[in-house]
MIROLO-218820 format. One record per residue: residue number from 1; x, y, z of N, C-alpha, C in turn. Coordinates in pm, 1 decimal, decimal comma. Each point is the difference from the previous one (the first is absolute). Layout:
REM residues N
ATOM     k         nX         nY         nZ        caX        caY        caZ         cX         cY         cZ
ATOM   NUM          X          Y          Z          X          Y          Z          X          Y          Z
...
END
This chain:
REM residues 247
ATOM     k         nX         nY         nZ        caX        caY        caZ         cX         cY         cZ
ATOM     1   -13669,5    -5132,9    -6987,3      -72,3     -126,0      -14,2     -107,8       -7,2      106,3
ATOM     2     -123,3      -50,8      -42,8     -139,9      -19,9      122,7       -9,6     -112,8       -5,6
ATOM     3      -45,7      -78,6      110,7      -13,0     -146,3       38,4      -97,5        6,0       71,7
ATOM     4      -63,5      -62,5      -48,2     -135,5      -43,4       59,9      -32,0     -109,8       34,5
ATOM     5      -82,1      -25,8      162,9       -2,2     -113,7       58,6     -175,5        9,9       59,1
ATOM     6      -32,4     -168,8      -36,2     -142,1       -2,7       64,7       -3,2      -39,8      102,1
ATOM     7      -45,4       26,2      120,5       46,1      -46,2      159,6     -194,4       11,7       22,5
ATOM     8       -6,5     -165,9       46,8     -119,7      -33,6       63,6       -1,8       10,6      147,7
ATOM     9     -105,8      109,2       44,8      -15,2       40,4      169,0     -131,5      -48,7       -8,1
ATOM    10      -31,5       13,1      175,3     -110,9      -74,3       37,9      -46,6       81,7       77,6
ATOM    11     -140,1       49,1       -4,8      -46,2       86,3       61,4      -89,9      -60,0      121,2
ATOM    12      -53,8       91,5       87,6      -32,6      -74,4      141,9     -126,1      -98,7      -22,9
ATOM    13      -78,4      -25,4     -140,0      -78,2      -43,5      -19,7       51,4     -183,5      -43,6
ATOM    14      136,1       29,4      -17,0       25,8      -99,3      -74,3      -15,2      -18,8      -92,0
ATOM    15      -49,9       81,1     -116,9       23,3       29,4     -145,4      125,7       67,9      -30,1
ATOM    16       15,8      -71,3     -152,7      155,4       43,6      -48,9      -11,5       68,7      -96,3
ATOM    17       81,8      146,7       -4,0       27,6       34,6     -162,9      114,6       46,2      -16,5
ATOM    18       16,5        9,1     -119,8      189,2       -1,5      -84,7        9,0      156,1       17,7
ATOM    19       75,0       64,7       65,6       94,2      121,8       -3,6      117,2       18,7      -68,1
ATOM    20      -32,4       82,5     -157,1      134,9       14,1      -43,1       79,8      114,7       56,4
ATOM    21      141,7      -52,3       18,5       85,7      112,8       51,0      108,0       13,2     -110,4
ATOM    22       39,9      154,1      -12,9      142,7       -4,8      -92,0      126,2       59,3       91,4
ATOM    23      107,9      -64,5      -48,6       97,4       86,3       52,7       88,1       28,8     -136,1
ATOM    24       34,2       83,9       35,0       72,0       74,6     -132,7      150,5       11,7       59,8
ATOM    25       75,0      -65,3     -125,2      162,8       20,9       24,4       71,2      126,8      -83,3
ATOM    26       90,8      102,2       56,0       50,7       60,2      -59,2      106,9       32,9        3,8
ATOM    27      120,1       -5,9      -95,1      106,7       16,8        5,9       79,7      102,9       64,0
ATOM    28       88,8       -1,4       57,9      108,9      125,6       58,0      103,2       24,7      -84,5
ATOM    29       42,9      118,6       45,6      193,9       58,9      -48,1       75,8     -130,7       29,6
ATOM    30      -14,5      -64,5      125,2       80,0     -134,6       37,9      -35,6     -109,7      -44,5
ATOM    31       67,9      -64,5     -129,4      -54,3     -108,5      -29,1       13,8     -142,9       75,8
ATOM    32       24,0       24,1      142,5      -28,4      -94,0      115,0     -129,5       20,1       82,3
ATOM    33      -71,9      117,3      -22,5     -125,6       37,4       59,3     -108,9       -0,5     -103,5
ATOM    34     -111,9      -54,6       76,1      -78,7      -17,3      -76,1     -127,4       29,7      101,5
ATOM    35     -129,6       94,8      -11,7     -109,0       87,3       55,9     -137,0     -100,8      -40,2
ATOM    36      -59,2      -49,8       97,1      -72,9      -53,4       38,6     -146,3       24,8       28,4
ATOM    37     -114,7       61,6     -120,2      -74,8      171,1       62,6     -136,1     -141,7      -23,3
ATOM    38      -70,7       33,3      118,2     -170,1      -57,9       42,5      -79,3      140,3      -89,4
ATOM    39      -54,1        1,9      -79,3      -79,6       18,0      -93,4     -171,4       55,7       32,0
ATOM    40      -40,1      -62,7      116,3      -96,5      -34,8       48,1      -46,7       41,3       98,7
ATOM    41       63,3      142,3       75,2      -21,6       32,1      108,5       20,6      -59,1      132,2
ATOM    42       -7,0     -160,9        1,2      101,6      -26,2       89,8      137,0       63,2       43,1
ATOM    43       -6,3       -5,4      161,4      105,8       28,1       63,6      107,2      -36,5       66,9
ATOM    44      112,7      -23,7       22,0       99,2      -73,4       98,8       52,0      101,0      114,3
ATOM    45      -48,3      141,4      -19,5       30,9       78,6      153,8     -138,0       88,5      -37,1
ATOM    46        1,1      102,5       65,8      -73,5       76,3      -34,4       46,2      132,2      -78,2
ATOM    47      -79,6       61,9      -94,1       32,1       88,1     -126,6       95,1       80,5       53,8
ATOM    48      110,1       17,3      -38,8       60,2      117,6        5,0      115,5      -13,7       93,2
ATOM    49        9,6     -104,1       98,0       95,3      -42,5       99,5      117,5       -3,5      -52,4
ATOM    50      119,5      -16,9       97,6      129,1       52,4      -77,9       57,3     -183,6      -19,1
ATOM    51       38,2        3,2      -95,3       27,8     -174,9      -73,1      155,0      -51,6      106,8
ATOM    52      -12,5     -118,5      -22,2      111,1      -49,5      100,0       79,6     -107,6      -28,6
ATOM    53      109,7        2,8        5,3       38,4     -109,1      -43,5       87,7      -97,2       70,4
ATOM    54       11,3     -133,3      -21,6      -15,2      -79,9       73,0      180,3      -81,0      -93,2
ATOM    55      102,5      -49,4       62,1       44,6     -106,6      -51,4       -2,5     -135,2       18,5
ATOM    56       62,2      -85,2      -37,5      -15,7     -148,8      -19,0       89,7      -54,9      139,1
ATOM    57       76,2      114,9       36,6       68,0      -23,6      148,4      -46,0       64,3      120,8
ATOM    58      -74,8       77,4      -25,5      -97,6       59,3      128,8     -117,6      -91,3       80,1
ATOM    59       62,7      -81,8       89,1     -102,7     -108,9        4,4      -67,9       46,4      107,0
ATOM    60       12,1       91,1       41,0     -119,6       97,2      156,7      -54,6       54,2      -90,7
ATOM    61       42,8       62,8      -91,2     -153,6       62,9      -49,9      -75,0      -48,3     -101,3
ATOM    62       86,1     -147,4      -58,9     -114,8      -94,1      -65,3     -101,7      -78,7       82,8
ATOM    63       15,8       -0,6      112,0      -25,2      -54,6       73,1     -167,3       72,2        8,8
ATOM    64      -37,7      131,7       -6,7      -69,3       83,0       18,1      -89,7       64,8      -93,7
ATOM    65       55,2      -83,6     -139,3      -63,0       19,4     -148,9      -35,9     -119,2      -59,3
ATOM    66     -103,2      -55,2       37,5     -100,2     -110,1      -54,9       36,4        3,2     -168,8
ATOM    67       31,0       81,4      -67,2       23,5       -4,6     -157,8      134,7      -17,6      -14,4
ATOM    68       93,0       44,0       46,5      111,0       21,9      -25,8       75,0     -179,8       26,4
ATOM    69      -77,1      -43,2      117,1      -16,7     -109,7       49,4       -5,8     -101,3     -135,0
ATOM    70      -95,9        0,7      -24,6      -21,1      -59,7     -128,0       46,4       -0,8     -135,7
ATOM    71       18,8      146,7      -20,8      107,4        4,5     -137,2      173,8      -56,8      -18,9
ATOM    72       18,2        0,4      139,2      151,5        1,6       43,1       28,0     -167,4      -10,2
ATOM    73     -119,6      -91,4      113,2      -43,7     -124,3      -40,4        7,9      -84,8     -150,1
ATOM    74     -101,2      100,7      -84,0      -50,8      -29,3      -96,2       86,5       -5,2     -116,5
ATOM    75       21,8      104,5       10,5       39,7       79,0     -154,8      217,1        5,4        5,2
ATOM    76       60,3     -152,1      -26,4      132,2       30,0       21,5       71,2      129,7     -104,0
ATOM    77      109,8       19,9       26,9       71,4      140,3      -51,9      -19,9      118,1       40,0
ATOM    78     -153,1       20,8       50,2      -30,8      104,7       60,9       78,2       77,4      149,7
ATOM    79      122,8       80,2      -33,9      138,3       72,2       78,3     -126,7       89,6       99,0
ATOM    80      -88,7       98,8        2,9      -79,3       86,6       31,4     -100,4       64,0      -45,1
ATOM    81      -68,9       57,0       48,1     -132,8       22,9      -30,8      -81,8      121,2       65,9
ATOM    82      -14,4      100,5      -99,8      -74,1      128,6       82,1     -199,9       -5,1       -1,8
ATOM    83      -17,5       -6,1      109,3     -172,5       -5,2      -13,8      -40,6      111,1       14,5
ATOM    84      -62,9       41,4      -92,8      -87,6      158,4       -9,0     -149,6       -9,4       43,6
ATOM    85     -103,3       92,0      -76,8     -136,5      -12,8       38,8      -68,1     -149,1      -48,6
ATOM    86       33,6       40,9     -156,6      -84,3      -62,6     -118,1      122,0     -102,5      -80,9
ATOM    87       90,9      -15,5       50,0      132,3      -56,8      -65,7      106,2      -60,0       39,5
ATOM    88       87,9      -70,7      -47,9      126,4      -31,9       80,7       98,2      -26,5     -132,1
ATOM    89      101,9       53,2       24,1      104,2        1,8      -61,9       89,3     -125,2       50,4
ATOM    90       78,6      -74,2      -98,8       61,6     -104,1       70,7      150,4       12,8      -83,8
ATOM    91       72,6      -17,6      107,2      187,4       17,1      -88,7       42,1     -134,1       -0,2
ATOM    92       31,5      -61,0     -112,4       28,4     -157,5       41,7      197,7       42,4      -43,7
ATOM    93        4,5     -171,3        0,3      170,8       -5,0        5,3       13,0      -18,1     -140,3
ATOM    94       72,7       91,4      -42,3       36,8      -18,0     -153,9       54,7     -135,5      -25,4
ATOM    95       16,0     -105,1       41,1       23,1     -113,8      -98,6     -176,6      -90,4      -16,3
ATOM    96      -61,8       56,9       58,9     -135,2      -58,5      -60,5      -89,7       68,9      -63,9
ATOM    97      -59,6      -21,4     -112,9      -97,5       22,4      -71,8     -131,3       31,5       21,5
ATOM    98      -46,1      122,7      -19,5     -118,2       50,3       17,0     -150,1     -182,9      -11,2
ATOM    99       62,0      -32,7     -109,4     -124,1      -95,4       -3,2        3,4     -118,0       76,6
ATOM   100      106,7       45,6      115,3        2,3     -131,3      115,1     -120,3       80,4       85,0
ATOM   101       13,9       82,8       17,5      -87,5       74,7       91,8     -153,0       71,9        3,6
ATOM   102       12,6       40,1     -102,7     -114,9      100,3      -95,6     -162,2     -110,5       78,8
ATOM   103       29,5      -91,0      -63,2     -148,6      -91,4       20,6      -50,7      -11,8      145,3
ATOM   104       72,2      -47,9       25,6       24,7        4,0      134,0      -67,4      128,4      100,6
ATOM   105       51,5       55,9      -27,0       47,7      162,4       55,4     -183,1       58,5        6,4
ATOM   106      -36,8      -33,2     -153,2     -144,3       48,6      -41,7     -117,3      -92,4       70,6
ATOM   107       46,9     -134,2       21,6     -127,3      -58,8       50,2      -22,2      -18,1      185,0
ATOM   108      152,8       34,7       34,8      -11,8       35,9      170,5      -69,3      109,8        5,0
ATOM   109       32,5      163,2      -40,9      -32,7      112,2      -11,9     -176,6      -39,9        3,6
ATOM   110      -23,7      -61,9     -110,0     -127,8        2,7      -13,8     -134,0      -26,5       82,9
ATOM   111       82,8     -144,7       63,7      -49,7      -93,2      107,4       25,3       90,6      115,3
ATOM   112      106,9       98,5       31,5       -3,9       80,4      150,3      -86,2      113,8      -15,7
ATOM   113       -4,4       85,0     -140,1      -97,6       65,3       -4,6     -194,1      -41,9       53,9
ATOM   114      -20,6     -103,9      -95,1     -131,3      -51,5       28,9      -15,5      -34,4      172,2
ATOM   115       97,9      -17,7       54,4       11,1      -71,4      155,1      -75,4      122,1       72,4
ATOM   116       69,8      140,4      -38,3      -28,2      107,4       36,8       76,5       14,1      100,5
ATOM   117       67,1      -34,5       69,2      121,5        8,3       96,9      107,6       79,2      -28,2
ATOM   118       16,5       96,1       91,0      154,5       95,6       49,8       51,6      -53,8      -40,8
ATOM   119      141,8       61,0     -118,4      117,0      -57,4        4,0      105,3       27,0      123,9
ATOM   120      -85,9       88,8       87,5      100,5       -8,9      102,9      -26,7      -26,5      108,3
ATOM   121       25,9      -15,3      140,1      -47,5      -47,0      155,7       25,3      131,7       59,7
ATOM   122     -135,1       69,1       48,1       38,5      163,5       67,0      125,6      -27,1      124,2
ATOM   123       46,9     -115,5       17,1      141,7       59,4       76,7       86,3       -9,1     -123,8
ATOM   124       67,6       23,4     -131,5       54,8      -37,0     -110,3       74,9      139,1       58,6
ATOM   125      -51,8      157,7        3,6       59,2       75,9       -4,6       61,1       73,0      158,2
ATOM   126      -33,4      -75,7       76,1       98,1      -22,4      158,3      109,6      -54,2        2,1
ATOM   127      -54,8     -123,0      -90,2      151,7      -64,9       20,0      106,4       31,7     -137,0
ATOM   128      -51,6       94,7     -113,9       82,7       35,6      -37,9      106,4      117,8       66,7
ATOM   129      -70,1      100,3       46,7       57,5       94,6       71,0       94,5      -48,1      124,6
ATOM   130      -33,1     -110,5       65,2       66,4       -6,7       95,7      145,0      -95,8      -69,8
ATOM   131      -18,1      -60,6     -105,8       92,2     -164,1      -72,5      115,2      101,6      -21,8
ATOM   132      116,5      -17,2       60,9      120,3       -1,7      -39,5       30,3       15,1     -145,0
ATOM   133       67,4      163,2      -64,7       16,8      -45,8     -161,6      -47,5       66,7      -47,1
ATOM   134     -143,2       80,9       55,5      -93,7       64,1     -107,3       16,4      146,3       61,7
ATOM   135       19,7       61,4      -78,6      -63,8      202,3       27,8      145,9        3,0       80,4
ATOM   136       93,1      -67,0       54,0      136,9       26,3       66,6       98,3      133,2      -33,1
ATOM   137      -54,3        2,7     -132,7       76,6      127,9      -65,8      -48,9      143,4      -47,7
ATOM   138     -140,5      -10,7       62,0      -72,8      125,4      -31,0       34,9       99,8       97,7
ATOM   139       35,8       82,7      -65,8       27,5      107,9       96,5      -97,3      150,9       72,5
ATOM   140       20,9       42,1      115,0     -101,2       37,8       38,4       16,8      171,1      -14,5
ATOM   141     -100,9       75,9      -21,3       21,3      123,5      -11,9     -129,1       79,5      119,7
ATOM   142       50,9      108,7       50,3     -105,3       99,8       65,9      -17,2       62,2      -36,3
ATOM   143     -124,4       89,7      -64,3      -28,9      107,9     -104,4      -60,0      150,4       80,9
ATOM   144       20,1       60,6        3,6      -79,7      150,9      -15,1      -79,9        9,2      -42,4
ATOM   145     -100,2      120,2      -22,3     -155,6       -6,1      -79,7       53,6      -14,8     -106,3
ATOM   146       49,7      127,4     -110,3       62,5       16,7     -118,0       62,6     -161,5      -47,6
ATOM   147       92,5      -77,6       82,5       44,7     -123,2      -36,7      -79,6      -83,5      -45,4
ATOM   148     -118,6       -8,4      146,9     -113,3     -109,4      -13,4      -83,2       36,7     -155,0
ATOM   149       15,1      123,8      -26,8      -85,8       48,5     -150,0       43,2      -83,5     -107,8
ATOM   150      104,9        8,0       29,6      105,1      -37,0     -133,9      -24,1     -146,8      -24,2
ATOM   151       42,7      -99,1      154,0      -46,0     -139,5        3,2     -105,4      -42,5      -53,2
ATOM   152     -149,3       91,7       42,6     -128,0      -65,8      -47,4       14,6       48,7     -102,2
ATOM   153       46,4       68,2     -111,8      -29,5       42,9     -149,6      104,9      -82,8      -53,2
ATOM   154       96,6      -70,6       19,2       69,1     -155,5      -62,3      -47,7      -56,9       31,0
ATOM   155      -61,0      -55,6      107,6     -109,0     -135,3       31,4     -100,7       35,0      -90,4
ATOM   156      -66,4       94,9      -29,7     -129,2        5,6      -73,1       34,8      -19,4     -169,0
ATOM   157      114,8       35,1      -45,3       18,4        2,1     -134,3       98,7     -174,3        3,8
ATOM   158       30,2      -42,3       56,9       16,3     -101,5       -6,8     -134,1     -123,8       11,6
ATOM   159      -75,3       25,3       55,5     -107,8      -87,1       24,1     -126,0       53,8     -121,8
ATOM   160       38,4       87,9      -72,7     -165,9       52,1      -85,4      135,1       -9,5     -131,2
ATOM   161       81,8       53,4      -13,7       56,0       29,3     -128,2      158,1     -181,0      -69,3
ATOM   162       56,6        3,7      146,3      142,7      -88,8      -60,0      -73,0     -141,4       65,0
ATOM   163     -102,4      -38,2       43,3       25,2     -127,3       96,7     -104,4      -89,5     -132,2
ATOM   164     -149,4       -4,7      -34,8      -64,9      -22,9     -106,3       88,1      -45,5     -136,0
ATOM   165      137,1       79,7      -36,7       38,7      -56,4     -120,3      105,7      -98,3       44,8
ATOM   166       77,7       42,6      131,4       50,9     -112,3       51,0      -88,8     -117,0      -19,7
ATOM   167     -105,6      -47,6       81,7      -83,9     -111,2        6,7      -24,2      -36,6     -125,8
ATOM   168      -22,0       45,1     -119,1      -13,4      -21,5     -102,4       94,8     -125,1     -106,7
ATOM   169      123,1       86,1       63,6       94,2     -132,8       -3,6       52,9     -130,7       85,8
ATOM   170      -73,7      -12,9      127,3       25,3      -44,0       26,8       32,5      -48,6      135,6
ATOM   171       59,9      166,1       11,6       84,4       21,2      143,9     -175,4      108,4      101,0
ATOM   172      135,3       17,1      125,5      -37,6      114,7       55,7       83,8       67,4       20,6
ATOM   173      -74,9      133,5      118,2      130,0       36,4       -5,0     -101,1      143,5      192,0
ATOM   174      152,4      -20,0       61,4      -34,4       42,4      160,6       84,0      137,2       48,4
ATOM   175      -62,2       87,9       46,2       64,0      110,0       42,3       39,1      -35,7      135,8
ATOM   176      114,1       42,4       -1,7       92,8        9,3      147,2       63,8       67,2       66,1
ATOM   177      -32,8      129,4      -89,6       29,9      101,8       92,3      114,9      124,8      -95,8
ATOM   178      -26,5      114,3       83,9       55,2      113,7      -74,2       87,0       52,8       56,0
ATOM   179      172,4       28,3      -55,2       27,7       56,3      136,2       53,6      170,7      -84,0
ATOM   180      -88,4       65,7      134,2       20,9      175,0      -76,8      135,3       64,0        9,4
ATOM   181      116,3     -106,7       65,9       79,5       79,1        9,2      131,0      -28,7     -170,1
ATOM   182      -59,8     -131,0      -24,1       71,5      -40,0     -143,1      -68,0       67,9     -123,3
ATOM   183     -117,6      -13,9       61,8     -104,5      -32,8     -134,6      -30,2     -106,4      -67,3
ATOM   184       12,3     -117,1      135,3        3,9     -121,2     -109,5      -80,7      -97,4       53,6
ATOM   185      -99,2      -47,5      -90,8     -134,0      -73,8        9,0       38,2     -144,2       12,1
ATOM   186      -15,6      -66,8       84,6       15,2     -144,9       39,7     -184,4     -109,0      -70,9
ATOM   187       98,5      -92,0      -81,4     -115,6      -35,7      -56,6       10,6     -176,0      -10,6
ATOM   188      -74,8      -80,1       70,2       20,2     -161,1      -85,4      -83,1      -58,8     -126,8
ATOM   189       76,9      -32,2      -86,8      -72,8      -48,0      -75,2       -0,6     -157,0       26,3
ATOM   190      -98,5      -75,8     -101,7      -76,4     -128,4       65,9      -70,3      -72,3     -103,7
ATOM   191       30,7     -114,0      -26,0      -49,9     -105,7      -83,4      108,6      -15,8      -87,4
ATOM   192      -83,4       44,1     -155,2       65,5      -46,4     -123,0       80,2      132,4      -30,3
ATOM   193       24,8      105,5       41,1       83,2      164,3      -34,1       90,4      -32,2       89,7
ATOM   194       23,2      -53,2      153,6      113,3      -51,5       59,9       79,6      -38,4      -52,1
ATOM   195        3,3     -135,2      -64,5      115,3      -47,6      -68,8       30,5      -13,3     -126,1
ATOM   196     -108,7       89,6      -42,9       27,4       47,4     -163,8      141,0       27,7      -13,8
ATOM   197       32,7       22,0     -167,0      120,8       32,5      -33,8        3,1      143,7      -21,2
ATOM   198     -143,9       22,5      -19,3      -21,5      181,4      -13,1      -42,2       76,4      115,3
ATOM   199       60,4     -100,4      153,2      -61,0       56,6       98,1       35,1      188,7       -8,0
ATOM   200      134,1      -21,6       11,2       69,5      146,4       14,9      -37,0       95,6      -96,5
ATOM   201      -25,0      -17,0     -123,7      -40,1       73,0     -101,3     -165,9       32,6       49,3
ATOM   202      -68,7     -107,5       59,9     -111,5       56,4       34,2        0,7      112,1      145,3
ATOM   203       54,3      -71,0       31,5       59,4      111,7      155,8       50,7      188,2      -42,0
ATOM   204       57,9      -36,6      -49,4      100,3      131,1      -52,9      -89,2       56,0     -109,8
ATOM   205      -20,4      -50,0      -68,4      -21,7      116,8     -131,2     -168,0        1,6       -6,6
ATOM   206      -30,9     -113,4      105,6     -182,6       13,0      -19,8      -47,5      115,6      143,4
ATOM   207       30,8     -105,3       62,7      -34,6       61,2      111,1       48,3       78,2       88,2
ATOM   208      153,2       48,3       -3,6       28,7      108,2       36,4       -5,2      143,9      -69,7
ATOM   209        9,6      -46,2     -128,0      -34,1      123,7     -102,0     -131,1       27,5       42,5
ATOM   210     -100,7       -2,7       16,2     -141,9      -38,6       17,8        2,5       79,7      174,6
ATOM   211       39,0      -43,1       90,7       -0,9      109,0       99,3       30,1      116,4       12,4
ATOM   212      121,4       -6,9      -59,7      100,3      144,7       14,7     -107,6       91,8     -126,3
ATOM   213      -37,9      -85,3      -84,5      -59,8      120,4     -100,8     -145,5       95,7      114,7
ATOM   214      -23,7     -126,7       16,5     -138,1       59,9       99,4       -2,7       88,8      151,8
ATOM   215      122,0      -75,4       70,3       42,4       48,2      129,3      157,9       38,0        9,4
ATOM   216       48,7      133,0      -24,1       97,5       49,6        3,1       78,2      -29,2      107,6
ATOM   217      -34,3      -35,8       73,3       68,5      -17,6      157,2       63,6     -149,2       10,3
ATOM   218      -23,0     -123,2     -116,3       79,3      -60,9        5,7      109,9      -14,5     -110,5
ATOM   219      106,7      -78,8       16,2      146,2       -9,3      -28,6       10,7      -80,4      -63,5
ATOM   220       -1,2     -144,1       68,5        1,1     -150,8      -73,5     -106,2      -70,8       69,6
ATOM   221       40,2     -129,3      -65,3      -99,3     -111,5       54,4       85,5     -141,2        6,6
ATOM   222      -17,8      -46,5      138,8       64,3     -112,2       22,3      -44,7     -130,2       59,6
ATOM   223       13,4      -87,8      -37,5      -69,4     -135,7      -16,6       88,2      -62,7      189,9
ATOM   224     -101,3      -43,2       41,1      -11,6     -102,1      158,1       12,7     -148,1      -66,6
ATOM   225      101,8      -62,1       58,1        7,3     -129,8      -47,3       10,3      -72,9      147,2
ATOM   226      -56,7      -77,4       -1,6      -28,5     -126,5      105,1      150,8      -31,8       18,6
ATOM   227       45,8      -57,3      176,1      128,6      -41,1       -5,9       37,6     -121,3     -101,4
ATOM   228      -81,3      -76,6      -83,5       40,3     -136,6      -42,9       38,6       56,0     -125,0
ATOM   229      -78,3      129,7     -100,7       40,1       16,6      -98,9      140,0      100,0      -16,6
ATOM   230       10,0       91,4      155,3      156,3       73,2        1,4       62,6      -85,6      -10,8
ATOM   231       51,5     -156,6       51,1       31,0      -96,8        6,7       89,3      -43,2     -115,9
ATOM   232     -166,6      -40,6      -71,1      -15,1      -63,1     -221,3       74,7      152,6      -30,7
ATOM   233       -3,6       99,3        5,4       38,9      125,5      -82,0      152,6       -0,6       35,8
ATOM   234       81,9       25,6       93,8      108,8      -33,4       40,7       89,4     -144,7      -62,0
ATOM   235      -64,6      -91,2       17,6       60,1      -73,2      -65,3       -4,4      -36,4     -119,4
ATOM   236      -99,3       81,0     -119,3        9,7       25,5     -119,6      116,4      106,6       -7,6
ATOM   237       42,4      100,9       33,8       87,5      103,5      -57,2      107,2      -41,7       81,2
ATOM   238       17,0     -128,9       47,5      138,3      -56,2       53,7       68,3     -128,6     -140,5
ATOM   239     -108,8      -36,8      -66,0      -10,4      -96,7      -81,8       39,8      103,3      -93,5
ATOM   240      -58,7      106,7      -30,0       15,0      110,5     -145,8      160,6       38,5      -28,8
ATOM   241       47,2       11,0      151,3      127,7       62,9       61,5      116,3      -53,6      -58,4
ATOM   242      -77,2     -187,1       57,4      133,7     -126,2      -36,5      -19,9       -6,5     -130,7
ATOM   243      -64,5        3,4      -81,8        1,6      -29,2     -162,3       45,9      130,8      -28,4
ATOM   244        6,6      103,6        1,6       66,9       94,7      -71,9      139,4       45,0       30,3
ATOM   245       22,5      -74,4      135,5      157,4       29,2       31,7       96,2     -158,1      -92,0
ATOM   246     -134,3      -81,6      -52,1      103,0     -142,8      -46,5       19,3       30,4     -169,1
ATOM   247      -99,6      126,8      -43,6       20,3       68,9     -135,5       98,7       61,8        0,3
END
């Protein structure tokens, strides 16, 4: 769907003219996510930057995102929200309806686009690194030449070949590292492929098939989850546990 909005600016002369902007909505695998794409060459980071995402309980680093600020404000149901270059993906809470939000969603976007303003505050990514919670579980590897080879040829086929169709739906998706003594590629995924229902099927049969075909030297591929979602994951297969032991 394209939506189009006429937004009157004022130029230093003090003459006015109508700027149409579109933003285009497009559906995900998660029918709780919904992709948010500026049409128009407008930007909310700069091209190509790695997308970030923000929840509805992270209040240090909303604190630091003038948009996120506003959608979170604005737009109720909205659980989280990944901001890319040209886009933002938004995961709301499944008991509300896309058309609580949708309108909404399109005429902030529109109005922050025309503003021309950062969706983010250049300390956004200090104080993510330093905030309690985030990257806690990435693990660290030291490479050799031969190792370091191996690393930059999964970073490169991940960023030119698997990361583009990721975004496509929705998500992203972050390298974290290789370790040569498993063979096993540390990877986060991000947005709307996070909490898909086809996350794992995309994990496993997309994108690890997809390395190992190309780079023999890896094994598997395994997904980095933030401490809040080991958390949600744990206490889903504690819930799975009690219903099948009351069968």
């Amino acid at each position: 769907m394209l939506a189009n909005r006429n937004l009157t600016t004022t130029t230093r002369r003090g003459l006015y003219f109508a700027r149409l902007l579109h933003i285009k909505t497009v559906s995900t695998p998660n029918e709780n996510a919904l992709k948010f794409v500026s049409t128009d060459g407008e930007l909310l980071q700069d091209r190509g930057k790695p997308s970030v995402e923000l929840r509805n309980t992270d209040d240090s680093l909303i604190k630091h995102s003038p948009l996120a600020q506003r959608i979170f404000a604005q737009c109720s149901g909205v659980e989280s929200m990944m901001i890319g270059d040209d886009f933002v993906t938004i995961n709301k809470d499944e008991m509300v309806h896309w058309s609580q939000i949708t309108g909404d969603m399109i005429d902030l976007l529109t109005q922050y686009l025309a503003s021309g303003k950062a969706a983010l505050t250049p300390e956004f990514f200090s104080v993510q690194e330093s905030d309690v919670g985030y990257d806690v579980n990435v693990p660290k590897f030291e490479y050799d030449e031969d190792q370091q080879e191996i690393s930059d040829m999964i970073a490169e086929l991940i960023q030119t070949r698997i990361r583009p169709a990721i975004m496509d739906d929705g998500g992203d998706i972050q390298y974290r590292g290789y370790d040569p003594e498993l063979g096993t590629v540390y990877l986060k995924l991000q947005g709307a492929c996070k909490s898909c229902s086809s996350s794992e099927v995309t994990l496993k049969h997309g994108i690890e098939s997809m390395l190992k075909h190309y780079i023999e030297e890896v094994e598997n591929v395994v997904q980095i989850l933030d401490p809040e979602e080991q958390i949600a994951l744990k206490e889903f297969e504690k819930l799975e546990q009690k219903l099948g032991a009351q069968h």
